[in-house]
C-alpha positions as protocol buffer text, in pm:
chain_id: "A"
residue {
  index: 1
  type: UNK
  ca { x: -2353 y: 14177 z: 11961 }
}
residue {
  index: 2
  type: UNK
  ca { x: -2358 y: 13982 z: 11634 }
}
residue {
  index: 3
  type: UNK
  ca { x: -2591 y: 13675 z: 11662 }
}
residue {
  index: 4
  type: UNK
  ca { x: -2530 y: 13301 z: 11683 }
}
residue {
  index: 5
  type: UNK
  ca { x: -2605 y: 13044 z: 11432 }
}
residue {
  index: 6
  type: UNK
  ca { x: -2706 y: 12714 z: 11537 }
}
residue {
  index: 7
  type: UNK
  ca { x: -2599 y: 12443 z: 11228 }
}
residue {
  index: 8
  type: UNK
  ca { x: -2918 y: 12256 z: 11267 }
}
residue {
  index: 9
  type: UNK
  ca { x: -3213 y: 12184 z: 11146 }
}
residue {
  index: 10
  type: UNK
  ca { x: -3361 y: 11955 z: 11439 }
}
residue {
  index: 11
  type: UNK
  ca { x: -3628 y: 12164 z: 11582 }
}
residue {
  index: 12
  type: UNK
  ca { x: -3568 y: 11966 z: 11910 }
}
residue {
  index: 13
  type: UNK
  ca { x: -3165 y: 12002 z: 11938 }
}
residue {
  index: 14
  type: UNK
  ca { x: -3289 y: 12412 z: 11824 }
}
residue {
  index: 15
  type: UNK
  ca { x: -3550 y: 12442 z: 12109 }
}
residue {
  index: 16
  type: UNK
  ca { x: -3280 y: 12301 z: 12363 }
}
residue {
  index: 17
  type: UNK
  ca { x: -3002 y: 12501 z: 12254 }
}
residue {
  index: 18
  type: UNK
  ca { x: -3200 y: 12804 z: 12245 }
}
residue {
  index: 19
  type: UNK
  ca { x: -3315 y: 12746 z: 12614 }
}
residue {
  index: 20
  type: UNK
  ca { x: -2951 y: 12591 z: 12749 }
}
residue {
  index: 21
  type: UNK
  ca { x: -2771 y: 12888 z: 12640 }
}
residue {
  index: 22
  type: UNK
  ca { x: -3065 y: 13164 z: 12671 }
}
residue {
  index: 23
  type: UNK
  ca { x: -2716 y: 13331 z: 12928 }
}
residue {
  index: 24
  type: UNK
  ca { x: -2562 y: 13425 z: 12659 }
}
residue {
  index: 25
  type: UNK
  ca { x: -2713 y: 13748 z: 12586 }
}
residue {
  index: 26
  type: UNK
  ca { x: -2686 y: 13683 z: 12206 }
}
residue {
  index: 27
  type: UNK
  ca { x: -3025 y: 13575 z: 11962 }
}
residue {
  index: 28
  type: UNK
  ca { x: -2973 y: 13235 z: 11821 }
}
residue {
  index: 29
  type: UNK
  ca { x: -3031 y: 13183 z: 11487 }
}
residue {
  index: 30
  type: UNK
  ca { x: -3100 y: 12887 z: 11316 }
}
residue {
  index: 31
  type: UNK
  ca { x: -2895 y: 12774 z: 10989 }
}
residue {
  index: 32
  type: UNK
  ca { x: -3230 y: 12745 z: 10819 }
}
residue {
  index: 33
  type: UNK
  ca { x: -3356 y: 13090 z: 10903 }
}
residue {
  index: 34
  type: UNK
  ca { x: -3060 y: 13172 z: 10748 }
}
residue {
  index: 35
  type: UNK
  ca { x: -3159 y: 12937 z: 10427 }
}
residue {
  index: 36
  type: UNK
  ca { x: -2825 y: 12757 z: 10450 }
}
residue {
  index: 37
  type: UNK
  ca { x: -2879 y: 12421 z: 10398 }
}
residue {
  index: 38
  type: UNK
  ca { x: -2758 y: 12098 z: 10641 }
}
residue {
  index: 39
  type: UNK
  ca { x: -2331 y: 12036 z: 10599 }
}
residue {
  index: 40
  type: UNK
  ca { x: -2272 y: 11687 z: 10474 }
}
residue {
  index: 41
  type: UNK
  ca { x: -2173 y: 11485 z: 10776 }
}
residue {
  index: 42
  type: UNK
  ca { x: -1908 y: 11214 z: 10638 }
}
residue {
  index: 43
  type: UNK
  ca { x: -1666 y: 11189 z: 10908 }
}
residue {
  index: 44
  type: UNK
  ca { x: -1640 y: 10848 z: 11149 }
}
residue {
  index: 45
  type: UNK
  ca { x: -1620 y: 11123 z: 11499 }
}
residue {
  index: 46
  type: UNK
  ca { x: -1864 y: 11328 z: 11647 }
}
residue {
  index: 47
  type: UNK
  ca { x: -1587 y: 11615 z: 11632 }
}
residue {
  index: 48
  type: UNK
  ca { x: -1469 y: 11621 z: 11305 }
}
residue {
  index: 49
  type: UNK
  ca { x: -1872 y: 11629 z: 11137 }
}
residue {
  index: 50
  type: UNK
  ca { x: -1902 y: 11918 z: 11458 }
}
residue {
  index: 51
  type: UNK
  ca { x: -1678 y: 12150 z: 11310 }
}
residue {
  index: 52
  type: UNK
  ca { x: -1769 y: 12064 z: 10954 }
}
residue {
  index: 53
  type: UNK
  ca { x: -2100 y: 12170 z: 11008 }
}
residue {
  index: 54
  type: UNK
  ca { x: -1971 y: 12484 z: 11234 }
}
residue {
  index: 55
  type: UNK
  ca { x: -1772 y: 12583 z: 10976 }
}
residue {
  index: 56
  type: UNK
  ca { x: -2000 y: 12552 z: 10662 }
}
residue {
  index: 57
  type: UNK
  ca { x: -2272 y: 12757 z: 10880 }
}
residue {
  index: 58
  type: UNK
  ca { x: -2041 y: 13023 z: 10964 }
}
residue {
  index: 59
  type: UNK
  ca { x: -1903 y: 13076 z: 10599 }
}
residue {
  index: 60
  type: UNK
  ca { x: -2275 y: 13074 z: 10433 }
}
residue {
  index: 61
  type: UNK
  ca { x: -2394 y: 13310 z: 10759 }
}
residue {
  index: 62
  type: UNK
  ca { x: -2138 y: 13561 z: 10789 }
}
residue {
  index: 63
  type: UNK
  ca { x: -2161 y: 13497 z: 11154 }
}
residue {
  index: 64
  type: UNK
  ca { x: -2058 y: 13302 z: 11478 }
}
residue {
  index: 65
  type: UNK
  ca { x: -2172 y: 12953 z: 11428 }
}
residue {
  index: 66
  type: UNK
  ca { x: -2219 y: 12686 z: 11702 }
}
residue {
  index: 67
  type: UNK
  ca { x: -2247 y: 12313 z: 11544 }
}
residue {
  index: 68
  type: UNK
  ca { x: -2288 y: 12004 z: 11785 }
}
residue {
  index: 69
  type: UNK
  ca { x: -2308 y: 11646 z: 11674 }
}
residue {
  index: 70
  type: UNK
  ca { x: -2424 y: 11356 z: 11929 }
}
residue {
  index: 71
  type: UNK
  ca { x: -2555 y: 11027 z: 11909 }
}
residue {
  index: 72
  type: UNK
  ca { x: -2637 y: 10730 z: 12137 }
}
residue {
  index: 73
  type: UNK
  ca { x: -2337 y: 10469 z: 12182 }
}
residue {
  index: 74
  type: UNK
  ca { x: -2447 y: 10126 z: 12261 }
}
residue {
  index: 75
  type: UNK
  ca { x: -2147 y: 9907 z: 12410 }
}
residue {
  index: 76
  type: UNK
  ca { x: -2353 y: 9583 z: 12267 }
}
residue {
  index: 77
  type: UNK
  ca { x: -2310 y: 9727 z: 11940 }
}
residue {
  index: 78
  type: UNK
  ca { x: -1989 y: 9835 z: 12030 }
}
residue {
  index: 79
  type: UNK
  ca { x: -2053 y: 10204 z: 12035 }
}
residue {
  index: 80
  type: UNK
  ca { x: -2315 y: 10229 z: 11725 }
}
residue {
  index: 81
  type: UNK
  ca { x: -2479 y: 10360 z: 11636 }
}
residue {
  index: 82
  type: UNK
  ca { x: -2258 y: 10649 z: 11709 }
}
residue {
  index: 83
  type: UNK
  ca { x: -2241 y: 10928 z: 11446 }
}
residue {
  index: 84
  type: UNK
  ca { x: -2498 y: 10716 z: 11248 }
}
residue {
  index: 85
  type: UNK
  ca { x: -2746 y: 10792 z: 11520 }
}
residue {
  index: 86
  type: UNK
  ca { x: -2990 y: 11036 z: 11326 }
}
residue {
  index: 87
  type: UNK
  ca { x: -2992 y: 10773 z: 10996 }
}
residue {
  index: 88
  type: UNK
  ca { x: -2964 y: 10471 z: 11180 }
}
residue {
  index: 89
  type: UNK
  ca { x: -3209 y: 10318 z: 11006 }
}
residue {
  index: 90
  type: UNK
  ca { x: -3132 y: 10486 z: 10631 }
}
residue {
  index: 91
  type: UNK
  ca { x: -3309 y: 10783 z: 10481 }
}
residue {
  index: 92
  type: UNK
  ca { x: -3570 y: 10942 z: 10503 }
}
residue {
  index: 93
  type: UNK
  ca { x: -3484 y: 10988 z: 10887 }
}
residue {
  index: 94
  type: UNK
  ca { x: -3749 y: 10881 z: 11100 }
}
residue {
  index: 95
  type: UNK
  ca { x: -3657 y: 10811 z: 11474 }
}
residue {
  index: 96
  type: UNK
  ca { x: -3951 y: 10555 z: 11475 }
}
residue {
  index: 97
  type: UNK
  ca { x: -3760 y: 10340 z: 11278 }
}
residue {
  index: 98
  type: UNK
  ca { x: -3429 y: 10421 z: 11464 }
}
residue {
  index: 99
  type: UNK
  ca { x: -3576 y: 10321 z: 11762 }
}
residue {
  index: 100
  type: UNK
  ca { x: -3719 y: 9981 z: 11612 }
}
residue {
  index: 101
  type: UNK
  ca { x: -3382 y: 9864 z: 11466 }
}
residue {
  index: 102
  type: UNK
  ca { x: -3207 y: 9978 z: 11798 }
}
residue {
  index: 103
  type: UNK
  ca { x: -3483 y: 9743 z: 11983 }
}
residue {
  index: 104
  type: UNK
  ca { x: -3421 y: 9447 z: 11755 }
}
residue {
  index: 105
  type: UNK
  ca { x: -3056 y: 9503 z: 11736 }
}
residue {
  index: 106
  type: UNK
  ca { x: -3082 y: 9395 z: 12107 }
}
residue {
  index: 107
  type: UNK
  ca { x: -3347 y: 9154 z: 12144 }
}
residue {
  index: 108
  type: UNK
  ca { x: -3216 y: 8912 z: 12383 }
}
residue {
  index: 109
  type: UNK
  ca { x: -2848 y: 9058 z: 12491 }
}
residue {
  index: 110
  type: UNK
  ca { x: -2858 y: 9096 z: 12849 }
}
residue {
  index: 111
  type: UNK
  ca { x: -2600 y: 9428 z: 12815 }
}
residue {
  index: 112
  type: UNK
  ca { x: -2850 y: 9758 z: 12811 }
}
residue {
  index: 113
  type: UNK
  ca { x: -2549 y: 10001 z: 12894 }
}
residue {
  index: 114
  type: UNK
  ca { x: -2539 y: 10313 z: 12649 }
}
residue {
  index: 115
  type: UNK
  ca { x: -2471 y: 10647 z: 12654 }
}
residue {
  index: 116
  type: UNK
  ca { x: -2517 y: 10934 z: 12473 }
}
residue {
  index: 117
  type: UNK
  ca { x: -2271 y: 11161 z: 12385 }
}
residue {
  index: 118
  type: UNK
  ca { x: -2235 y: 11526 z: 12222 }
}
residue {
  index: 119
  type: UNK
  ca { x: -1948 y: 11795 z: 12158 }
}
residue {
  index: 120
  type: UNK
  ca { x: -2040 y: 12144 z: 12062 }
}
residue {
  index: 121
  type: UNK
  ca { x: -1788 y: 12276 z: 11866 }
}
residue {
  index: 122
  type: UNK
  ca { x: -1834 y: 12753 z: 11866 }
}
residue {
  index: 123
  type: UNK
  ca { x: -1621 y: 12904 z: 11590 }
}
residue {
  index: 124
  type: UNK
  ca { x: -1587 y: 13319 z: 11594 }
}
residue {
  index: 125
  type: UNK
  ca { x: -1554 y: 13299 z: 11228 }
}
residue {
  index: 126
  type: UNK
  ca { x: -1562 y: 13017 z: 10908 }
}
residue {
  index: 127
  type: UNK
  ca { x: -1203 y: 12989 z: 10940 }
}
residue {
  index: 128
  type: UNK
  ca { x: -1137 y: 13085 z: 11307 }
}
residue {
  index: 129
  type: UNK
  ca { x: -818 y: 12848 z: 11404 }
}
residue {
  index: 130
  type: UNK
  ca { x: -913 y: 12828 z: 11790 }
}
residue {
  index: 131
  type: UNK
  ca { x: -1239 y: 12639 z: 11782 }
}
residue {
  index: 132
  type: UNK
  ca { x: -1409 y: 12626 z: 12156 }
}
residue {
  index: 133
  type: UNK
  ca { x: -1492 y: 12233 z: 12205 }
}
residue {
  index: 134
  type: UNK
  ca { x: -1713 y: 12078 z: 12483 }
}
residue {
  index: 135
  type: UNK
  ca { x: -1802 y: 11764 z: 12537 }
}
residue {
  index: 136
  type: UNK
  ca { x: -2051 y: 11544 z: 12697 }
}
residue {
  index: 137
  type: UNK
  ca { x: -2158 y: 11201 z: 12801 }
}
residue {
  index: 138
  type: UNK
  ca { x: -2516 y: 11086 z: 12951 }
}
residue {
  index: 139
  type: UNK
  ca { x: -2529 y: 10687 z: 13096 }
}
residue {
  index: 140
  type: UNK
  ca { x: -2781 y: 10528 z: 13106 }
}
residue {
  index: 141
  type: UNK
  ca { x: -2955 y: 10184 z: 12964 }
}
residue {
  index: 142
  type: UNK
  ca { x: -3189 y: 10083 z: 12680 }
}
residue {
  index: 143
  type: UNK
  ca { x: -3488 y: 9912 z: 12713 }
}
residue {
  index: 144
  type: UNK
  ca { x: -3733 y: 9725 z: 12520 }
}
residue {
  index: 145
  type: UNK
  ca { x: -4095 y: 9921 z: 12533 }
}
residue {
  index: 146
  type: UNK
  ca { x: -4062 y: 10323 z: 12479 }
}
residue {
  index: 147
  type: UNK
  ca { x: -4176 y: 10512 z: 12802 }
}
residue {
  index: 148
  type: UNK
  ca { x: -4274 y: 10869 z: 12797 }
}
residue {
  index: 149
  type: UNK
  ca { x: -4388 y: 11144 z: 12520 }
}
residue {
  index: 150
  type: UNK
  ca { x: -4119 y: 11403 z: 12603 }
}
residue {
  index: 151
  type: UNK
  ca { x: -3812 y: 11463 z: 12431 }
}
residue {
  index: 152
  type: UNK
  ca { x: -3731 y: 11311 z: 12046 }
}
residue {
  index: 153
  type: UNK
  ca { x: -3474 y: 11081 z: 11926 }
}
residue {
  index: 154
  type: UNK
  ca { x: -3439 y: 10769 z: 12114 }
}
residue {
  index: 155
  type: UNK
  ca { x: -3517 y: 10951 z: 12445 }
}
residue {
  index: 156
  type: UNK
  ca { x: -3799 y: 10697 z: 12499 }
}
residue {
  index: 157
  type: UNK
  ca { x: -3576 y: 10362 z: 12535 }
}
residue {
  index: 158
  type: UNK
  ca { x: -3345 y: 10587 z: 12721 }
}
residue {
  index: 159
  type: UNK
  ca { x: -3335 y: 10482 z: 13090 }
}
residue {
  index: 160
  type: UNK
  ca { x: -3166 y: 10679 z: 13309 }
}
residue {
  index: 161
  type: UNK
  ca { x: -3188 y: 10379 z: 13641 }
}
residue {
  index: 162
  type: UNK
  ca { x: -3098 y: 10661 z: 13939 }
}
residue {
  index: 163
  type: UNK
  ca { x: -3405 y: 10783 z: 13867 }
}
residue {
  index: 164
  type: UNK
  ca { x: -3624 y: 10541 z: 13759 }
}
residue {
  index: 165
  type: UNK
  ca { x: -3747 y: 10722 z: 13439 }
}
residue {
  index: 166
  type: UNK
  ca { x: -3625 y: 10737 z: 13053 }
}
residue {
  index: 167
  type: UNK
  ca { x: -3521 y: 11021 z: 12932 }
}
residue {
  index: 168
  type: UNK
  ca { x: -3865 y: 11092 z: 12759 }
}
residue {
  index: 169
  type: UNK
  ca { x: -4027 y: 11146 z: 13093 }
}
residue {
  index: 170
  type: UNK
  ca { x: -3808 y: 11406 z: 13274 }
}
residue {
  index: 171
  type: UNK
  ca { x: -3913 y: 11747 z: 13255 }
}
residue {
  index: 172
  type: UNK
  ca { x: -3745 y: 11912 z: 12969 }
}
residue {
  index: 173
  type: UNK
  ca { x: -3586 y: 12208 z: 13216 }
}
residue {
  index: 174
  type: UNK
  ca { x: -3446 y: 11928 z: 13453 }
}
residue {
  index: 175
  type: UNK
  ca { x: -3339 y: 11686 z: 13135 }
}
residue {
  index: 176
  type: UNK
  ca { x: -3140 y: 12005 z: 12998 }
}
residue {
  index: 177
  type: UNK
  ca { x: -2929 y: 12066 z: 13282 }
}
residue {
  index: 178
  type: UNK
  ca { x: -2848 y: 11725 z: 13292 }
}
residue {
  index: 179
  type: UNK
  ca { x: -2844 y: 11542 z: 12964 }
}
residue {
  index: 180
  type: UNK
  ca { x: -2517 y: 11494 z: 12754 }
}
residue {
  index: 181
  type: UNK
  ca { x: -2612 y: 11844 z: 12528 }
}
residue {
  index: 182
  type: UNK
  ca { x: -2664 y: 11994 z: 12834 }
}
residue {
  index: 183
  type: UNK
  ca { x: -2333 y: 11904 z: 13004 }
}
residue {
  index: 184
  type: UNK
  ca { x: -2181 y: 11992 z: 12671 }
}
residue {
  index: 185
  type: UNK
  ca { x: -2304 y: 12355 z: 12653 }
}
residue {
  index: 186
  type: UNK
  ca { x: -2238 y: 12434 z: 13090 }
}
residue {
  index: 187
  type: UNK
  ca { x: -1880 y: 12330 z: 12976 }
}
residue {
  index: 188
  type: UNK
  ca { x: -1929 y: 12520 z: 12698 }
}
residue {
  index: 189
  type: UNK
  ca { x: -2044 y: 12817 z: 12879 }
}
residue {
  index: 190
  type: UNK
  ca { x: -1749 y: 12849 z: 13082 }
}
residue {
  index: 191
  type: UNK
  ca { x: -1484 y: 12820 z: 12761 }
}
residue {
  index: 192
  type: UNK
  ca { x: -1687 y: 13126 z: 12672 }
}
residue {
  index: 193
  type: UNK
  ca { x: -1553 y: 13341 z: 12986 }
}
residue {
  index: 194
  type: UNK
  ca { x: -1211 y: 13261 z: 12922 }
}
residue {
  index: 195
  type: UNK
  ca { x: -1257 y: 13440 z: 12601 }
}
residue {
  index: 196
  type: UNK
  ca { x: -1290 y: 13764 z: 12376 }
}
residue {
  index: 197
  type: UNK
  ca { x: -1579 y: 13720 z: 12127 }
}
């Protein structure tokens, strides 16, 4: 069975995928084992950058290619910073400095809620017109002082209340069957037996 490429170059998203959808009996590949370089992500929704990347990964590969995009949406900010997530705080990326305009963004506003949020979008081929999409949402809160050493991102500020930790301090096993990605890919996983591939 041909191989799977994973559009990414985030070793975390890479280590998760690799482990959330270790069922499928295929090797996962990442785009930069492949030497095809990150998809420009212009678009204002988490689907259409998705299948941009999905598609530019399976064109350059030759292969399958599974893209996701995600992000944390703050209802404060009303839902930023969204697809802007990863560059939240301009280039270079650097989550440390996400996380510190993400804190001052909401010094003093009583409403924590957030979520994240990802969709996986698999395509067959580049130009495959029957894209499988899954989505997924994670709720939680933010809060003010980062809490754990687990995960990346802004998994730190992440608090998930029902269980009293942030999303840095779950056990990676436990935080991938239930984290937005996650979610995502178990929906994704069942799109996959309702189809030849």
């Amino acid at each position: 069975m041909q191989p799977v490429i994973v559009a990414s170059s985030n070793p975390g998203k890479l280590r998760e995928f690799r482990e959330i959808l270790a069922s499928l009996g295929r090797a996962i590949v990442s785009q930069s084992e492949l030497n095809i370089p990150d998809a420009d992500e212009p678009h204002a929704s988490f689907l259409e950058n998705a299948l941009a990347k999905a598609r530019h990964a399976a064109r350059l590969g030759h292969l399958p290619a599974l893209a996701d995009d995600s992000g944390i949406c703050v209802n404060a900010l009303g839902g930023e910073p969204g697809v802007h997530s990863a560059r939240f705080a301009g280039e270079p990326r650097s989550d440390e400095r996400n996380n510190r305009k993400l804190v001052d963004a909401l010094a003093g506003q009583p409403e924590r809620r957030a979520h994240y949020y990802c969709v996986i979008v698999l395509l067959r081929h580049a130009d495959d017109p029957e894209p499988l999409v899954a989505e997924g949402r994670w709720h939680g809160e933010l809060i003010a002082e980062p809490r754990g050493s687990g995960g990346f991102g802004y998994d730190p500020y992440f608090l998930l209340p029902a269980l009293g930790k942030t999303a840095a301090e779950l056990d990676p096993a436990y935080k991938n069957r239930i984290s937005h990605r996650g979610l995502a890919a178990q929906r994704l996983l069942v799109l996959l037996r309702e189809v030849e591939w």
